[in-house]
RODO-2510 file (C-alpha; in nm, 4 decimals, decimal comma):
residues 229
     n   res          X          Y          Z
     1     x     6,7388    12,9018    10,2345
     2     x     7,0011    12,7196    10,4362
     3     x     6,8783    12,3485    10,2946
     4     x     6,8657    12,4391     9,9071
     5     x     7,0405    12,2671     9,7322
     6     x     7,2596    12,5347     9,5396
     7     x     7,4336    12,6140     9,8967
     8     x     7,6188    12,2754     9,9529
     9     x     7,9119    12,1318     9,8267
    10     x     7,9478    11,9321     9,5325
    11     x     8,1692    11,6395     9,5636
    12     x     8,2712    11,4047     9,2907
    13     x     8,1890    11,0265     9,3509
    14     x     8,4531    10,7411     9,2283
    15     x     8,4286    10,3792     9,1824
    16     x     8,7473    10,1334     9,2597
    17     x     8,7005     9,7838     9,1723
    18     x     8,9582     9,5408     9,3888
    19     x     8,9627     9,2867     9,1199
    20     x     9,1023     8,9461     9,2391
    21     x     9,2109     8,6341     9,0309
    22     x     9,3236     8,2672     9,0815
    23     x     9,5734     8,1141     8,8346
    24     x     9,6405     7,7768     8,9823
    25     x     9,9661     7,8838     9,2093
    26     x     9,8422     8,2175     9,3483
    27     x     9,6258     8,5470     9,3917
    28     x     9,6265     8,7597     9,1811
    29     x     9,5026     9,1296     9,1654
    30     x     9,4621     9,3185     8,8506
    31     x     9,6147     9,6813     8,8353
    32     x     9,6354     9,9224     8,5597
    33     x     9,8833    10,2072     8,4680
    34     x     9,7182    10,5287     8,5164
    35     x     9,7385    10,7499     8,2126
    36     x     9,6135    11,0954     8,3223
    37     x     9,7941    11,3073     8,5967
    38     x     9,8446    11,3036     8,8831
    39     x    10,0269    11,0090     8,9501
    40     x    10,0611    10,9372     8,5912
    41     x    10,2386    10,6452     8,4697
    42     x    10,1744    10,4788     8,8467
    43     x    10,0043    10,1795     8,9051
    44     x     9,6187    10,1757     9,0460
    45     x     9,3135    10,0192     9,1307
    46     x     9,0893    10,0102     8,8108
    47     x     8,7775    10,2368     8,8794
    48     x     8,5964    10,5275     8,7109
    49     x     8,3135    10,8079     8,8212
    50     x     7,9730    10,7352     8,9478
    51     x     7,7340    10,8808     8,6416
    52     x     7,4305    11,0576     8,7487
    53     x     7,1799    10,7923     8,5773
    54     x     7,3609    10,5226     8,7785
    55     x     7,3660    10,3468     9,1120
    56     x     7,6557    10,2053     9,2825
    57     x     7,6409     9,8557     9,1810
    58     x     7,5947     9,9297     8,8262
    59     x     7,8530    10,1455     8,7901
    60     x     8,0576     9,9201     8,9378
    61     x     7,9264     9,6174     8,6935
    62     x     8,0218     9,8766     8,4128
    63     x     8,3679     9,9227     8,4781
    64     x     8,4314     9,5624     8,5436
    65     x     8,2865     9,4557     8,2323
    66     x     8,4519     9,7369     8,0814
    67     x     8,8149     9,6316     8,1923
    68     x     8,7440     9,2515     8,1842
    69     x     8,4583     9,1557     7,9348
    70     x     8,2953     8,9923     8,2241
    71     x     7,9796     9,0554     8,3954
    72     x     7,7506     8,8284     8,6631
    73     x     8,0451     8,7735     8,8829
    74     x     8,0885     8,7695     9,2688
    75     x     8,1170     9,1065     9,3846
    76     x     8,1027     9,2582     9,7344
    77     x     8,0893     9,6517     9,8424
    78     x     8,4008     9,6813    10,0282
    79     x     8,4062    10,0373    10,2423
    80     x     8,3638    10,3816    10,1746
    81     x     8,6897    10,6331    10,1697
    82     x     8,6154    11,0030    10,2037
    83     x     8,9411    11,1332    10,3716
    84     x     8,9214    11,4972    10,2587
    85     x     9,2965    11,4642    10,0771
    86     x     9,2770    11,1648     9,9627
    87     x     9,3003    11,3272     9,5528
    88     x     9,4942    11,6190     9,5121
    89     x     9,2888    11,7464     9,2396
    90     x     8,9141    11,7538     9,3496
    91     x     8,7040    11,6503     9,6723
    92     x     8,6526    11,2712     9,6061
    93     x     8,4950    10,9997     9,7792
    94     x     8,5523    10,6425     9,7014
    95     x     8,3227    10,3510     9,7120
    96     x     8,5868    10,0449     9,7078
    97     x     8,4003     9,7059     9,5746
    98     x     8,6020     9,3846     9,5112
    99     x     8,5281     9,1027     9,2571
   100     x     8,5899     8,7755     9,1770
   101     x     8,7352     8,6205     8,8437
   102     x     8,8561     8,3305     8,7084
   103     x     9,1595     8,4653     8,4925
   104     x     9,0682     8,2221     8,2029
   105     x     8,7334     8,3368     8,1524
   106     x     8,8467     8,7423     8,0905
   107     x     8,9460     8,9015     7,8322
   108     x     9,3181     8,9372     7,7875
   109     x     9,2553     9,1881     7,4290
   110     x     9,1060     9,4282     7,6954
   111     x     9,3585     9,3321     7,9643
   112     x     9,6180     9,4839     7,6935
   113     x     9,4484     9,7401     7,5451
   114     x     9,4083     9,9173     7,8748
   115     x     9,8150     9,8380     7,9975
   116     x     9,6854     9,6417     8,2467
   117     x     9,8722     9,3335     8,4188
   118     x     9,8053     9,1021     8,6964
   119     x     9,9975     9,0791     8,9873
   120     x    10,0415     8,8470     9,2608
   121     x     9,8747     9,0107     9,5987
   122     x    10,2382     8,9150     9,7770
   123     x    10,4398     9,1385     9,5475
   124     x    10,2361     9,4048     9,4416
   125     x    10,3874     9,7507     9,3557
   126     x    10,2752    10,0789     9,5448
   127     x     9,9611    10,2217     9,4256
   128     x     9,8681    10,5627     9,4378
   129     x     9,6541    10,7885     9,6372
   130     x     9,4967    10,5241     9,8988
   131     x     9,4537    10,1836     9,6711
   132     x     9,7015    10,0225     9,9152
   133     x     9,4457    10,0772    10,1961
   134     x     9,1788     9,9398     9,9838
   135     x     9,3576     9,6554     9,8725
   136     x     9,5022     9,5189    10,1936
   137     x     9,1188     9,5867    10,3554
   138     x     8,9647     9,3487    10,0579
   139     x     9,2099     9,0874    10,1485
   140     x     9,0836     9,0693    10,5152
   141     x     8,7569     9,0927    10,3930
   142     x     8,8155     8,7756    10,1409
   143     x     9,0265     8,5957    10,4244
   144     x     8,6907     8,6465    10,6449
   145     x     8,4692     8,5381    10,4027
   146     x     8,6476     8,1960    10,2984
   147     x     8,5206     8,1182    10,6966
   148     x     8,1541     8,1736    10,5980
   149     x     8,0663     8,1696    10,2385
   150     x     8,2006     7,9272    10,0125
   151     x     8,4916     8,1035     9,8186
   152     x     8,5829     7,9615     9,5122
   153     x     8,3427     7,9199     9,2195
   154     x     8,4263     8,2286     9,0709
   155     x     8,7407     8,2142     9,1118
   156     x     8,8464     7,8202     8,9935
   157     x     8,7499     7,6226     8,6225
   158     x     8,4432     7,4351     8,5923
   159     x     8,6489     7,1346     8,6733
   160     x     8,8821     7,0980     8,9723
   161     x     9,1423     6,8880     9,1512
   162     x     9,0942     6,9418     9,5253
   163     x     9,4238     6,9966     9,4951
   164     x     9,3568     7,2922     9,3411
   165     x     9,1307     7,4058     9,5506
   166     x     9,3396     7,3586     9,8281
   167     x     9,5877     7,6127     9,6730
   168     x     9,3011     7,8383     9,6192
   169     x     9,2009     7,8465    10,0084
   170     x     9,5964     7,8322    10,0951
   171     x     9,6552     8,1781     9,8177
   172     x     9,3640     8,3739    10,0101
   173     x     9,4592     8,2707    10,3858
   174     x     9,8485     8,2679    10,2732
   175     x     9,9568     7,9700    10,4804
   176     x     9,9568     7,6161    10,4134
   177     x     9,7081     7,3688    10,5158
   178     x     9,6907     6,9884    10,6200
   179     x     9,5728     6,8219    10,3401
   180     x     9,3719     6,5491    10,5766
   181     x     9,1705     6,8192    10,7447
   182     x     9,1643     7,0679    10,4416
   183     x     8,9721     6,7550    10,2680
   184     x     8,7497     6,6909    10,5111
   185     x     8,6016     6,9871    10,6167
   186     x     8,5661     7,0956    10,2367
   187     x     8,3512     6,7482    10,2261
   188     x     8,1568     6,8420    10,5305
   189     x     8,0014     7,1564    10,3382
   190     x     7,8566     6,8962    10,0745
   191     x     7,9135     7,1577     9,7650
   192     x     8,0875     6,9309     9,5522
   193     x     8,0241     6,7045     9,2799
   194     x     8,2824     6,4415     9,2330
   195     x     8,3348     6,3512     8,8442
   196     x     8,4281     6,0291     8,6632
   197     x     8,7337     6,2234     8,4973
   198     x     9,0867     6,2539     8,6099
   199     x     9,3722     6,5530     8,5707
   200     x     9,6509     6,3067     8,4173
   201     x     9,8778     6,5940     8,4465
   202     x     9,9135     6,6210     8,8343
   203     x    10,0402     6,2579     8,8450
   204     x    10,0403     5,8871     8,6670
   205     x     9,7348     5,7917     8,8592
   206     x     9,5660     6,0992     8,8129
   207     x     9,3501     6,2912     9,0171
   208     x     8,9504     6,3027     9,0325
   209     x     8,7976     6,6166     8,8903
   210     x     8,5715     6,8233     9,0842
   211     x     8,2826     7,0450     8,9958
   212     x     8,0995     7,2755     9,2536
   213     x     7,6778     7,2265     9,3328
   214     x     7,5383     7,5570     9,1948
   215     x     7,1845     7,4746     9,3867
   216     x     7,4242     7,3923     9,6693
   217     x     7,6909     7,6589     9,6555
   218     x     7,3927     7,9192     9,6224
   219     x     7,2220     7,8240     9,9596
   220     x     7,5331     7,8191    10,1243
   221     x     7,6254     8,1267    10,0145
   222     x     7,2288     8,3112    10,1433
   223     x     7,3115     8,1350    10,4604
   224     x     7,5833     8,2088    10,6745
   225     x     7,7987     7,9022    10,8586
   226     x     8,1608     7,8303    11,0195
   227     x     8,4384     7,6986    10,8204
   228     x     8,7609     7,6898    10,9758
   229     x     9,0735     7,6277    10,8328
***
């Protein structure tokens, strides 16, 4: 029988997780040092295998959690790689995902006990296999969706300068913007709560404190809209 399933090829299944990170001057991804050959000793994307009780999306929740401690973040299925040589070892095709942390909230215990380290997305080493690929396609995807989902609850505190959030949107699109019109558009998406309290640190005046609408941020983010920076 040409359509049983004992006559077709088996192909493993892997899971990378693009795992991005915001600490107050930059982005950040999180790599880890691979410790089983090939490539050894290299830096990669963290990830694991699909197992056959799971979907997709839980396996990736798993291995996030697993690496970070975290779980109900933002995370997006990136793109599918199947490139017949893409691992030297076995036939493996890669569902890519990327997340969204805030570096304070994980944790670092499992960040060591794993060897891994953030880096910053400008001056990242060379991954193996194709993790460059999948990195540098997650960054165009977050770039694209900072103009129509509002990025950056997951990835700031509780409480915010919008200074800080400025440096958030400035990290993902990597150029700097007018504070004037950086201010006001952010205003226009009416997302944020303005507290009572001030950062002392950024300056003898201070600077108002910021938290983000959850009921608001949520129906932005369900419906689409235009934010251009």
């Amino acid at each position: 029988m040409l359509n049983s399933y004992s006559s077709v090829d088996k192909v493993l299944l892997a899971v990378d997780c693009i795992i991005f990170g915001f600490d107050n001057e930059g982005l950040k991804i999180l790599l880890i040092k691979r410790g089983f050959e090939p490539e050894m000793g290299k830096w990669s994307l963290i990830g694991g295998f699909l197992k056959k009780e799971e979907k997709l999306d839980s396996a990736a929740i798993r291995i996030l959690d697993t690496y970070t401690g975290l779980h109900n973040v933002y995370m997006e299925q990136l793109h599918t790689y199947s490139e017949i040589d893409r691992d030297p070892v076995e036939r493996t095709i890669s569902v890519a995902y990327y997340a969204l942390i805030n570096i304070e909230n994980h944790n670092q215990e499992l960040i060591k006990n794993y060897d891994a380290q953030w880096f910053s997305v400008t001056d990242v080493p060379k991954l193996i296999f194709d993790h460059d690929s999948m990195l540098r396609h997650a960054i165009r995807r977050l770039r694209y969706r900072t103009s129509t989902k509002p990025v950056g609850f997951e990835l700031l505190p509780e409480k915010f300068t919008m200074l800080q959030l400025q440096k958030l949107y400035e990290a993902i699109l990597s150029k700097e913007l007018d504070k004037r019109n950086f201010i006001s558009k952010i205003n226009s998406m009416d997302i944020l709560i303005k507290l009572e309290e001030k950062d002392m640190q950024s300056s003898r005046k201070g600077s108002f404190l910021y938290t983000f609408d959850k009921d608001k941020y949520d129906e932005k983010s369900l419906n689409d809209f235009v934010l251009n920076l």
